[in-house]
Chimera marker file (.cmm) of the C-alpha trace (Angstrom):
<marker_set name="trace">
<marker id="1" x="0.000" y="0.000" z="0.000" r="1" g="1" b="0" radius="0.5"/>
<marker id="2" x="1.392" y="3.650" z="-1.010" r="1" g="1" b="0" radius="0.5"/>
<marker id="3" x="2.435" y="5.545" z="1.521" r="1" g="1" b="0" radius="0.5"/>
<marker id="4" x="0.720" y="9.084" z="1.572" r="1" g="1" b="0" radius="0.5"/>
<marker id="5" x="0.752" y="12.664" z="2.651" r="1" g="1" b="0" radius="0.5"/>
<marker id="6" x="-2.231" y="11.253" z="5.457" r="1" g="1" b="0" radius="0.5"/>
<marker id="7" x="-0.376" y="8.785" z="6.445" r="1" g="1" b="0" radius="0.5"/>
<marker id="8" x="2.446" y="11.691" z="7.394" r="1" g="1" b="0" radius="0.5"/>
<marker id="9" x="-0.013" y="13.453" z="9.115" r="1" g="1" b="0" radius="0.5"/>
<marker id="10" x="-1.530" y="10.684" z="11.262" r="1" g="1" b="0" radius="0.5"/>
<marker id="11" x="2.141" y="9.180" z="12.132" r="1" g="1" b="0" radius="0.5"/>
<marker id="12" x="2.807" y="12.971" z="13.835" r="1" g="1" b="0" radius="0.5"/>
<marker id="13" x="-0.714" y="13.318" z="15.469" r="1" g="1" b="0" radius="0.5"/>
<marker id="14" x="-0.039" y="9.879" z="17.112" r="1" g="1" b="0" radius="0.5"/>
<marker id="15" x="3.208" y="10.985" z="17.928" r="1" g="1" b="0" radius="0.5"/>
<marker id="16" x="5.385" y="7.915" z="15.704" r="1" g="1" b="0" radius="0.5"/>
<marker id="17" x="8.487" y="8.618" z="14.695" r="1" g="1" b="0" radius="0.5"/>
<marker id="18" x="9.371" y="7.344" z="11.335" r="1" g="1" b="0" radius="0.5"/>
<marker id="19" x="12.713" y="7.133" z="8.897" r="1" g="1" b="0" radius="0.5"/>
<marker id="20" x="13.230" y="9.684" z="6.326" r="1" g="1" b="0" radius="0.5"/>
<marker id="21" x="16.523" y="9.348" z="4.311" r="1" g="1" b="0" radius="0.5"/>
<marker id="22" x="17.821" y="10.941" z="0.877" r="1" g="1" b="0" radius="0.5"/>
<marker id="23" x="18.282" y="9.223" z="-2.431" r="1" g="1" b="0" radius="0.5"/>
<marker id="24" x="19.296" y="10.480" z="-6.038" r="1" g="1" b="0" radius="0.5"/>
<marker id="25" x="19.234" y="7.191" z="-8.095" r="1" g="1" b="0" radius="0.5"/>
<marker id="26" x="16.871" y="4.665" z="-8.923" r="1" g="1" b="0" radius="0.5"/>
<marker id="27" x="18.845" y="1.665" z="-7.467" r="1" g="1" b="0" radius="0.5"/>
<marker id="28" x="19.356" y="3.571" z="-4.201" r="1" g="1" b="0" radius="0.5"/>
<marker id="29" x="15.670" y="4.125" z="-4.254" r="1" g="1" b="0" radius="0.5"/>
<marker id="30" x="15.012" y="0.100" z="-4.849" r="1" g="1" b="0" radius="0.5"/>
<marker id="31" x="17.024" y="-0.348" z="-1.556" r="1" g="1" b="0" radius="0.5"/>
<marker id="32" x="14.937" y="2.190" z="0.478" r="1" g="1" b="0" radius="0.5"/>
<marker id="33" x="11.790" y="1.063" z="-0.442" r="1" g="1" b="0" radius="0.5"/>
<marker id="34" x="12.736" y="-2.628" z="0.544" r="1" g="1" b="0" radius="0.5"/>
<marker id="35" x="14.409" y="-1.522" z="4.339" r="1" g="1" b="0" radius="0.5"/>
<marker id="36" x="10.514" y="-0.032" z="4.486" r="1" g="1" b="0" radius="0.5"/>
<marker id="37" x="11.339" y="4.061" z="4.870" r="1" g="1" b="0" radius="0.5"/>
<marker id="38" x="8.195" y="5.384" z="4.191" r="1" g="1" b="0" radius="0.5"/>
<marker id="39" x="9.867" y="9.186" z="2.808" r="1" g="1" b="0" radius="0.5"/>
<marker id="40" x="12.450" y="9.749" z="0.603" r="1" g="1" b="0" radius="0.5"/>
<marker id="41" x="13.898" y="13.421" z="-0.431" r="1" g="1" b="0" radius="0.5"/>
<marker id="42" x="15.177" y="13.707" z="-3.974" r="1" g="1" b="0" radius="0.5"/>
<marker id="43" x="17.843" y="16.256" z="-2.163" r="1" g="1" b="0" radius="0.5"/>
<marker id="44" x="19.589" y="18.734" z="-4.340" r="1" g="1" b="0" radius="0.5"/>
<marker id="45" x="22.311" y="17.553" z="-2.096" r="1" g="1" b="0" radius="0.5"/>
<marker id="46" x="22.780" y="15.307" z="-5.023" r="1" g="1" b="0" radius="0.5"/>
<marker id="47" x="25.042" y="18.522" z="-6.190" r="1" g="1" b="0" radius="0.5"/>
<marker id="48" x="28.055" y="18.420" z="-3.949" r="1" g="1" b="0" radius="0.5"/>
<marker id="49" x="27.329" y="14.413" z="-3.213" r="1" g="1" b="0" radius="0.5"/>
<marker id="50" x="26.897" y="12.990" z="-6.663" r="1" g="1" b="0" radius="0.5"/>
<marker id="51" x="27.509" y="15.569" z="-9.537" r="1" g="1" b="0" radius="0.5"/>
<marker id="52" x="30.690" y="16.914" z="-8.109" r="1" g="1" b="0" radius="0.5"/>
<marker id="53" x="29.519" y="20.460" z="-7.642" r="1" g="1" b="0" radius="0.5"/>
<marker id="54" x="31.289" y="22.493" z="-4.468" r="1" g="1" b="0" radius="0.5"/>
<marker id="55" x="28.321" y="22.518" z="-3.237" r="1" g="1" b="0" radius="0.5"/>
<marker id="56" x="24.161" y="22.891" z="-3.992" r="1" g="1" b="0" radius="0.5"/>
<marker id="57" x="23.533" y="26.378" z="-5.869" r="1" g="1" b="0" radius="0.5"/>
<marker id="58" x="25.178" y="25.022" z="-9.554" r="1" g="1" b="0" radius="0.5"/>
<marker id="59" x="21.710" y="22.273" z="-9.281" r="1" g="1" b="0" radius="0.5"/>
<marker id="60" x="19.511" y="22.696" z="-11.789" r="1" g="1" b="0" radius="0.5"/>
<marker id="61" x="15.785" y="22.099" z="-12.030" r="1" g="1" b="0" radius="0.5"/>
<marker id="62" x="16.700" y="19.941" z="-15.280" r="1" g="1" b="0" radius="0.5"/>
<marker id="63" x="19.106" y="18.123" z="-13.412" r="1" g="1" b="0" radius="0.5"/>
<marker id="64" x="16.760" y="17.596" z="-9.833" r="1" g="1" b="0" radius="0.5"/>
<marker id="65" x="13.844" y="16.149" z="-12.474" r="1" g="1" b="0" radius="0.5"/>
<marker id="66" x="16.531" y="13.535" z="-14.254" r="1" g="1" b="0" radius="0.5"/>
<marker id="67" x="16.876" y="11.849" z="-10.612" r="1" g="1" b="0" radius="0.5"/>
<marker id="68" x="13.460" y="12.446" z="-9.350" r="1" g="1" b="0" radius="0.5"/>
<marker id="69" x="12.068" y="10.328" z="-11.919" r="1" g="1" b="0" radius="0.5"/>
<marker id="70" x="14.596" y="7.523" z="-11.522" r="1" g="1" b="0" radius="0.5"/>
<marker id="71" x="13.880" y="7.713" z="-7.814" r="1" g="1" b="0" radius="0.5"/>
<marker id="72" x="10.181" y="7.356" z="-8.865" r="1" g="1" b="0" radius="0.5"/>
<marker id="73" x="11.088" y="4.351" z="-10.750" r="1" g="1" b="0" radius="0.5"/>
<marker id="74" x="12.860" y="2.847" z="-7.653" r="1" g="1" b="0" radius="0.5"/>
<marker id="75" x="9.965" y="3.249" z="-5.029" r="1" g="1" b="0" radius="0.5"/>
<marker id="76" x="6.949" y="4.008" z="-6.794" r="1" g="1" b="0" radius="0.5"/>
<marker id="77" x="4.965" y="2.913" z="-3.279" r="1" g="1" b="0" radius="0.5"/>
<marker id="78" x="7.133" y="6.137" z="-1.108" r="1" g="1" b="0" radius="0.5"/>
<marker id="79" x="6.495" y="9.596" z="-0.436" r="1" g="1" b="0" radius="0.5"/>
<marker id="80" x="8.736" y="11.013" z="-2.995" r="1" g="1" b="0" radius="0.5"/>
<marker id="81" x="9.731" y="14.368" z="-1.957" r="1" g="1" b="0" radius="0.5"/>
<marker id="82" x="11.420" y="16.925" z="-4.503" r="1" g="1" b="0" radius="0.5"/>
<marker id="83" x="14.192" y="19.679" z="-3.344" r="1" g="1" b="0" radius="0.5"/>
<marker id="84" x="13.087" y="22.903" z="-4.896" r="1" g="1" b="0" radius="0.5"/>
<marker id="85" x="17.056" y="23.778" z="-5.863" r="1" g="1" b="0" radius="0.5"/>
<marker id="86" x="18.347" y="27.377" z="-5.700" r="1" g="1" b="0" radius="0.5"/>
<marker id="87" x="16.760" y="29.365" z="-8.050" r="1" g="1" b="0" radius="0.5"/>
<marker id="88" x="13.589" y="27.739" z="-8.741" r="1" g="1" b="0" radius="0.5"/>
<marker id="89" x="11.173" y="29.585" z="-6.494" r="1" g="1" b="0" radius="0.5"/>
<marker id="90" x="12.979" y="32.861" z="-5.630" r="1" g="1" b="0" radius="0.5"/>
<marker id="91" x="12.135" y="34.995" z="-8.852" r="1" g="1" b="0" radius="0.5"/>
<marker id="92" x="7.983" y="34.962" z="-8.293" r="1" g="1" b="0" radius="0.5"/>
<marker id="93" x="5.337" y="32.741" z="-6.764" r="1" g="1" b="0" radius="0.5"/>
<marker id="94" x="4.280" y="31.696" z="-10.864" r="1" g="1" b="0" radius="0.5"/>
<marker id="95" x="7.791" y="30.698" z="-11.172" r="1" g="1" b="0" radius="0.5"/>
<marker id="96" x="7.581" y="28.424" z="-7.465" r="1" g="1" b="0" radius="0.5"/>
<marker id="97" x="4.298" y="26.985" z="-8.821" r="1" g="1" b="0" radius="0.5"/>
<marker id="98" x="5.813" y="25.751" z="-12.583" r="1" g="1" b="0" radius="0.5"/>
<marker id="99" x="8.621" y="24.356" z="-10.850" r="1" g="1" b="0" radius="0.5"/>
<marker id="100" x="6.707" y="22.664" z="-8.301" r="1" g="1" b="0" radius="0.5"/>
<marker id="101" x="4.308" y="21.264" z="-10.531" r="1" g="1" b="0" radius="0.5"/>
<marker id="102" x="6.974" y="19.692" z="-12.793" r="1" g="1" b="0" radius="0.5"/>
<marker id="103" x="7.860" y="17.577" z="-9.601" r="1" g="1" b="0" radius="0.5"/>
<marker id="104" x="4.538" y="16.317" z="-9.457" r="1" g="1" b="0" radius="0.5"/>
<marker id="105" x="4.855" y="15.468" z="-12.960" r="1" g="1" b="0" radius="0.5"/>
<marker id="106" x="7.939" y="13.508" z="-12.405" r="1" g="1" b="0" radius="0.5"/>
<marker id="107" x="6.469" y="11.635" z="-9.247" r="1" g="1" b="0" radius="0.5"/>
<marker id="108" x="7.252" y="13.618" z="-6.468" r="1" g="1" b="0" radius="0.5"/>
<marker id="109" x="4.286" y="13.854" z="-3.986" r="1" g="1" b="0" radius="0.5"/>
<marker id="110" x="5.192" y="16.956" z="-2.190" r="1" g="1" b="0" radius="0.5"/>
<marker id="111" x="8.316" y="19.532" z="-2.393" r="1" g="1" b="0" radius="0.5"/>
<marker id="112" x="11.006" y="20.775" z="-0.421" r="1" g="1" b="0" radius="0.5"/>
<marker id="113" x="11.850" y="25.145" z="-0.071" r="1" g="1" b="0" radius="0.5"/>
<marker id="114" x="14.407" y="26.413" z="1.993" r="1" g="1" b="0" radius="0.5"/>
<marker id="115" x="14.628" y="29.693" z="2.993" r="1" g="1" b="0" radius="0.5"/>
<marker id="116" x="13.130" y="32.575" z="5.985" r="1" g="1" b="0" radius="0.5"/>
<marker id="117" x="9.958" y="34.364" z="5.803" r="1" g="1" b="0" radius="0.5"/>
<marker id="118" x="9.914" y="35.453" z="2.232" r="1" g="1" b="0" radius="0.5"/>
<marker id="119" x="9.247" y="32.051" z="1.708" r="1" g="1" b="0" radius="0.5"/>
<marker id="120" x="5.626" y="31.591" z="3.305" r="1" g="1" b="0" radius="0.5"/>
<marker id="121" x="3.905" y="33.294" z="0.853" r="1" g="1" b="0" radius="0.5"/>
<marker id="122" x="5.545" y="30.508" z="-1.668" r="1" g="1" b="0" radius="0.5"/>
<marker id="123" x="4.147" y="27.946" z="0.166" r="1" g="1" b="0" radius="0.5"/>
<marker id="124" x="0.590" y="29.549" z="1.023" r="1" g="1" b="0" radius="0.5"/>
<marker id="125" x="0.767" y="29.569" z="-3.502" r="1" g="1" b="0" radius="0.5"/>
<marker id="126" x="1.534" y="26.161" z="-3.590" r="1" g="1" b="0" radius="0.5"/>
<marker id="127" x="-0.739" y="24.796" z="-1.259" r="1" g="1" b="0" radius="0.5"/>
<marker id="128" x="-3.913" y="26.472" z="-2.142" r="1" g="1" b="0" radius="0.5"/>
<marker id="129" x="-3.177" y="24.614" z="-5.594" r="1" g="1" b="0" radius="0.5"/>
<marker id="130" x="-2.585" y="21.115" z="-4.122" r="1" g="1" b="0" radius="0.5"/>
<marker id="131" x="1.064" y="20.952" z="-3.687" r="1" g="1" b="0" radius="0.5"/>
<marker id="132" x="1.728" y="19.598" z="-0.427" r="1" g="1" b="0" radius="0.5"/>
<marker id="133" x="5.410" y="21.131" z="1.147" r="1" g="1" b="0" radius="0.5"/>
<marker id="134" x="7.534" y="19.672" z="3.539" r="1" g="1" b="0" radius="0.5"/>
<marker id="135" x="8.910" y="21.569" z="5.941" r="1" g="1" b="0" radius="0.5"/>
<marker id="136" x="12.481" y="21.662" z="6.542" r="1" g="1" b="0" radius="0.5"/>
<marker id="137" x="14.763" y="22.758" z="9.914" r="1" g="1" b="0" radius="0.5"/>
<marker id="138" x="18.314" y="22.401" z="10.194" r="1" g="1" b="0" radius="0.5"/>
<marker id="139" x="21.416" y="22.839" z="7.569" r="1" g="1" b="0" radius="0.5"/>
<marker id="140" x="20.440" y="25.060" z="4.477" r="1" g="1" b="0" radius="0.5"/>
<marker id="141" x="23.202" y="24.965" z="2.352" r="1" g="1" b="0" radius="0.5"/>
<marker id="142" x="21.660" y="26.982" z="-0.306" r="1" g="1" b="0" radius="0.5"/>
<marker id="143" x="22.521" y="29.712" z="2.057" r="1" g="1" b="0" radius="0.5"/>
<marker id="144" x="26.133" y="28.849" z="1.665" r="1" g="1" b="0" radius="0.5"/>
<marker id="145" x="26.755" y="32.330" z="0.612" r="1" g="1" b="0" radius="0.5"/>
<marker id="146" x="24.863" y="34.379" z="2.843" r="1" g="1" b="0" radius="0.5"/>
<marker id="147" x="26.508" y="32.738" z="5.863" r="1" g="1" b="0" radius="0.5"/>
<marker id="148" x="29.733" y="32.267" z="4.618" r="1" g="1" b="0" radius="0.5"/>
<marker id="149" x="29.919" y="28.678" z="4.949" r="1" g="1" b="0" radius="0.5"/>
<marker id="150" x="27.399" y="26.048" z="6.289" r="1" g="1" b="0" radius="0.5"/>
<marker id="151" x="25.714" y="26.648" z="9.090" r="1" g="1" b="0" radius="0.5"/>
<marker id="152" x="22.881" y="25.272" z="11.042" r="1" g="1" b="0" radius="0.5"/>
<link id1="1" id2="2" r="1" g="1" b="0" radius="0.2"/>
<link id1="2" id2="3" r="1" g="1" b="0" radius="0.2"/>
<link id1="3" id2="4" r="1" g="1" b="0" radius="0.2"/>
<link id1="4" id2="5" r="1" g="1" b="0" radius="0.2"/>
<link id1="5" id2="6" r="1" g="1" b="0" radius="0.2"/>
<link id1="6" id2="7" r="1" g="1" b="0" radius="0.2"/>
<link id1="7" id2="8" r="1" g="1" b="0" radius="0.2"/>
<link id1="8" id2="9" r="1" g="1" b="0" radius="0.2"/>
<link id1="9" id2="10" r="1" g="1" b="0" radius="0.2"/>
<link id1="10" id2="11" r="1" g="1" b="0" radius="0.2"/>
<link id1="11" id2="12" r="1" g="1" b="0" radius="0.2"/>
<link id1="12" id2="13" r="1" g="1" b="0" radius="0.2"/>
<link id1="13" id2="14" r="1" g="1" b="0" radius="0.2"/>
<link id1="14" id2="15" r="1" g="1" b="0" radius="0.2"/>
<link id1="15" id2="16" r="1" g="1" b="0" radius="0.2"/>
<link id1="16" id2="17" r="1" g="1" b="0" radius="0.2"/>
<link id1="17" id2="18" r="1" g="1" b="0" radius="0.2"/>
<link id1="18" id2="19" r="1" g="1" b="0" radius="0.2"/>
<link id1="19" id2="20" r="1" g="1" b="0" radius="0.2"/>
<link id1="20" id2="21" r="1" g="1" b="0" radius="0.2"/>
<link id1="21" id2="22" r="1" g="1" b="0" radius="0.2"/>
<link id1="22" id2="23" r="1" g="1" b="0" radius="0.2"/>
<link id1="23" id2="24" r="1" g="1" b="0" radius="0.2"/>
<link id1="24" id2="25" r="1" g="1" b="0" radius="0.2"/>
<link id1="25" id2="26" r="1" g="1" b="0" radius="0.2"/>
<link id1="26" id2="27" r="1" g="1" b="0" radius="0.2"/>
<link id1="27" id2="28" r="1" g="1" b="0" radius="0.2"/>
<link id1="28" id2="29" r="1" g="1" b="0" radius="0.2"/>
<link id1="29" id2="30" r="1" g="1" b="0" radius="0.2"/>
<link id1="30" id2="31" r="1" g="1" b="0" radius="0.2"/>
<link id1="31" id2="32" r="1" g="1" b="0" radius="0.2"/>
<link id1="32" id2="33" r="1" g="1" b="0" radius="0.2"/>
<link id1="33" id2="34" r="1" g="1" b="0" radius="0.2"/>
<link id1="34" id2="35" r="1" g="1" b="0" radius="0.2"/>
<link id1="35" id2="36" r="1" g="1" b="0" radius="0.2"/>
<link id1="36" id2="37" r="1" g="1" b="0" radius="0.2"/>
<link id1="37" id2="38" r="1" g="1" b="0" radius="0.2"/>
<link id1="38" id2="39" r="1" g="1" b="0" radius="0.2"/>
<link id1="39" id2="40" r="1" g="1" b="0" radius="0.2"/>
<link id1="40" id2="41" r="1" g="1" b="0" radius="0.2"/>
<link id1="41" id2="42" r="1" g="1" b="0" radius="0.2"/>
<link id1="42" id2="43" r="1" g="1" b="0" radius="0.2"/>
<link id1="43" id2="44" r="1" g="1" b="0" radius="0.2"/>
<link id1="44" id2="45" r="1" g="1" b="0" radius="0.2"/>
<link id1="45" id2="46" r="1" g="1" b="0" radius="0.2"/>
<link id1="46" id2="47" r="1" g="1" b="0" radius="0.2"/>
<link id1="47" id2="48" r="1" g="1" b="0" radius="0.2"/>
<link id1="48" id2="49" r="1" g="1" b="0" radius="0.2"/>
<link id1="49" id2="50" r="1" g="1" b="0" radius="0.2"/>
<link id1="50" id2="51" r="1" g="1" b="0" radius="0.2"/>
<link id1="51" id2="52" r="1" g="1" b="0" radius="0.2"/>
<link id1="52" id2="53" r="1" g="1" b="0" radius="0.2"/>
<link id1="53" id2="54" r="1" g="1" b="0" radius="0.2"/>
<link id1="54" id2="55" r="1" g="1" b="0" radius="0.2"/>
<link id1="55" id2="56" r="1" g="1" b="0" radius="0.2"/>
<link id1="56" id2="57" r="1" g="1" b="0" radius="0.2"/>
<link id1="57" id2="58" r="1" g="1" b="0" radius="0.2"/>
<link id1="58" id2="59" r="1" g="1" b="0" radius="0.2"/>
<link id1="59" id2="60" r="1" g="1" b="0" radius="0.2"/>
<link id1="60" id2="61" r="1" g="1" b="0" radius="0.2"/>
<link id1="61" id2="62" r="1" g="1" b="0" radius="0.2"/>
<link id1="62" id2="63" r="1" g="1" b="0" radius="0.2"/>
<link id1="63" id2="64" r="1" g="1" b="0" radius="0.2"/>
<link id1="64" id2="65" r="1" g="1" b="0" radius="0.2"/>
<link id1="65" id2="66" r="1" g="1" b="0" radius="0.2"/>
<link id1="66" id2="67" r="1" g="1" b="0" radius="0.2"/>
<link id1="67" id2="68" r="1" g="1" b="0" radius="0.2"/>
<link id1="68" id2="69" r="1" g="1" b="0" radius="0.2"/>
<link id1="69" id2="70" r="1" g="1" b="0" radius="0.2"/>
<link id1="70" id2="71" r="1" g="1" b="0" radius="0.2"/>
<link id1="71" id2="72" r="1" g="1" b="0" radius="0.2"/>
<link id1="72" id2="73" r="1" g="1" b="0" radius="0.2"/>
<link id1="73" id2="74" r="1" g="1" b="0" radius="0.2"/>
<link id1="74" id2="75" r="1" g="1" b="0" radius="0.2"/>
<link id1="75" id2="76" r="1" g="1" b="0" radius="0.2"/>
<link id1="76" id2="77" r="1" g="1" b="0" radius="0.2"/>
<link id1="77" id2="78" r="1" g="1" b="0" radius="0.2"/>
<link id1="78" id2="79" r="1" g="1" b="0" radius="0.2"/>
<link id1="79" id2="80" r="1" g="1" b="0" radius="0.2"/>
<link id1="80" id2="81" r="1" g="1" b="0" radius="0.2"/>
<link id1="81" id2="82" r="1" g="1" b="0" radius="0.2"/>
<link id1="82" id2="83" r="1" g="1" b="0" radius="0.2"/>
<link id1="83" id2="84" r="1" g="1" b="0" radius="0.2"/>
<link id1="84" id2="85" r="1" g="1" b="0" radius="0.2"/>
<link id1="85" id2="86" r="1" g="1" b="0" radius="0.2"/>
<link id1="86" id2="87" r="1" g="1" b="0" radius="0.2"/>
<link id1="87" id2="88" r="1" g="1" b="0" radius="0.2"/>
<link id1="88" id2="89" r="1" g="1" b="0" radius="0.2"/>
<link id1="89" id2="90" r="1" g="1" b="0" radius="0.2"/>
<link id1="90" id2="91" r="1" g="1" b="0" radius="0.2"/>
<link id1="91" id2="92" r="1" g="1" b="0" radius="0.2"/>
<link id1="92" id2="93" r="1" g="1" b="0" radius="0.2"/>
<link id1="93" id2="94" r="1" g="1" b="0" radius="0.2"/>
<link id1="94" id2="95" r="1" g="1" b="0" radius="0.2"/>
<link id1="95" id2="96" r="1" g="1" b="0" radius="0.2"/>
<link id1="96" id2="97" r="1" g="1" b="0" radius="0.2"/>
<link id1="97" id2="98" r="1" g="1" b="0" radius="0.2"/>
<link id1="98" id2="99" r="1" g="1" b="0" radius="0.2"/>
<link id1="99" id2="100" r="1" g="1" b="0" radius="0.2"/>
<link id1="100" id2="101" r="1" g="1" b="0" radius="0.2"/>
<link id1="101" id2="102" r="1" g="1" b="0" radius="0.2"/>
<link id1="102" id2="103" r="1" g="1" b="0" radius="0.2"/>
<link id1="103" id2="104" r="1" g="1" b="0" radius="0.2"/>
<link id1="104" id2="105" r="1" g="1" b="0" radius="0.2"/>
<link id1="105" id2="106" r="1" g="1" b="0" radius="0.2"/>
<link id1="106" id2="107" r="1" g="1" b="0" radius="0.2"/>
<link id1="107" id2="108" r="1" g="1" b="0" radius="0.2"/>
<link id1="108" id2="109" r="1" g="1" b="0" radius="0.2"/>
<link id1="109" id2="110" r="1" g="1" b="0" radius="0.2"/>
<link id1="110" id2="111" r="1" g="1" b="0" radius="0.2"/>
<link id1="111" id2="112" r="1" g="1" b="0" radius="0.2"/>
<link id1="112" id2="113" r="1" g="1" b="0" radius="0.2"/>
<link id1="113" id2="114" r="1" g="1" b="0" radius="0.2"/>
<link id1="114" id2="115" r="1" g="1" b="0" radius="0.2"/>
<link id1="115" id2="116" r="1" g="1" b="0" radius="0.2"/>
<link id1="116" id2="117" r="1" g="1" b="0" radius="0.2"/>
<link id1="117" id2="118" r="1" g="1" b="0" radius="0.2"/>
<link id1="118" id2="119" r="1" g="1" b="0" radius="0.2"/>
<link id1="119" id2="120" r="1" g="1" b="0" radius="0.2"/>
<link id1="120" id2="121" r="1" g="1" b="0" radius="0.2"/>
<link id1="121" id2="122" r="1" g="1" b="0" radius="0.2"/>
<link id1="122" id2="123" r="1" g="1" b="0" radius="0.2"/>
<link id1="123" id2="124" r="1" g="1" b="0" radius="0.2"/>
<link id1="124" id2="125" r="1" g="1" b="0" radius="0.2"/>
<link id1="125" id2="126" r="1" g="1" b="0" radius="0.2"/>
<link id1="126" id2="127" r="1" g="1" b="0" radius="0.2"/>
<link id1="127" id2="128" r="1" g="1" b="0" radius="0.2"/>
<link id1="128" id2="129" r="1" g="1" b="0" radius="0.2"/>
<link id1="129" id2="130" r="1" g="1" b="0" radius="0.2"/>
<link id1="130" id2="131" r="1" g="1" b="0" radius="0.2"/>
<link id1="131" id2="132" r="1" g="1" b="0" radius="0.2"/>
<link id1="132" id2="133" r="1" g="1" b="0" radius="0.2"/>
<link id1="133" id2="134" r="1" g="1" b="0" radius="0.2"/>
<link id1="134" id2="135" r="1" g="1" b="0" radius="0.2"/>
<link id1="135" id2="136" r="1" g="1" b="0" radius="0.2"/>
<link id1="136" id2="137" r="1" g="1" b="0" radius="0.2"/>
<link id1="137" id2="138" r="1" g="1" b="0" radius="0.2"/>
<link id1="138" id2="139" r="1" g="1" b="0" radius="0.2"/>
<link id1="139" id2="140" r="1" g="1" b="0" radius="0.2"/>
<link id1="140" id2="141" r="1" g="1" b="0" radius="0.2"/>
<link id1="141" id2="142" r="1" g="1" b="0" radius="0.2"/>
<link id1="142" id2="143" r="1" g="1" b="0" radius="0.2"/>
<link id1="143" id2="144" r="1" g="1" b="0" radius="0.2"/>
<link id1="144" id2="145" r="1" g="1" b="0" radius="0.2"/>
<link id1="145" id2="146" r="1" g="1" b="0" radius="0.2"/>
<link id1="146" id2="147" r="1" g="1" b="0" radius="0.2"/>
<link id1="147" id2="148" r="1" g="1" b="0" radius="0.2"/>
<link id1="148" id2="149" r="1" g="1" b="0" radius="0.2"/>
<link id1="149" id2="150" r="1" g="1" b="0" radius="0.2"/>
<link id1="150" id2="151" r="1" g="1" b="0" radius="0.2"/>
<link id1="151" id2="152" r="1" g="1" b="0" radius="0.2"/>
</marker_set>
């Protein structure tokens, strides 16, 4: 049975914890979906961990799709979650939207922003047309620049 955005929501009313981990590949994705973790996050990590970048900001939307389909592919019964990369929902809330929806397109579920208050009018768009978002606390490393280095 597919795991779904409800099923999210009921594992934090009931207070369950639950795995979440990261994957950019489709045989990567195989081997989450049979260790059972419900989520995966198609993370524009995949930059600095798998394309060779110094770090997140070179990732491109084109490139984010190529693996978010082959992660599809992998665990087509997941949450698939889709890293909005630098650049695809700073210019305008039309631009967050396109991106977003060519996530959903590629099998993503929900999507992934990072950023400070400028950013909750993004997801308020995206939501109100049936994008679910997943929050996100912690490292932001497309912030690299504006904190000189990584930073919590």
């Amino acid at each position: 049975m597919p795991v779904t955005i409800n099923d999210i929501l009921a594992a934090k009313r009931e207070g369950r914890r639950f795995a979440m981990l990261t994957a950019y590949d489709y045989p990567t994705a195989r081997l989450v979906a049979e260790a059972e973790v419900p989520v995966i996050l198609v993370g524009d990590s995949l930059g600095d961990n798998v394309l060779g970048y110094p770090n997140t900001i070179p990732v491109t939307m084109t490139e984010m799709l190529h693996h978010a389909r082959a992660v599809a592919r992998g665990a087509p019964g997941l949450l698939l979650v889709g890293d909005m990369p630098f650049g695809a929902y700073h210019e305008s809330c039309e631009q967050t939207v396109a991106n977003a929806a060519e996530f959903l397109k590629a099998g993503m579920h929900a999507v992934k922003l990072e950023g400070g208050g400028w950013v909750t009018e993004r997801v308020a768009r995206l939501t109100e047309r049936g994008i679910p978002v997943m929050g996100h606390l912690g490292l932001t490393p497309q912030s690299v620049n504006a904190f000189g280095g990584m930073r919590v």
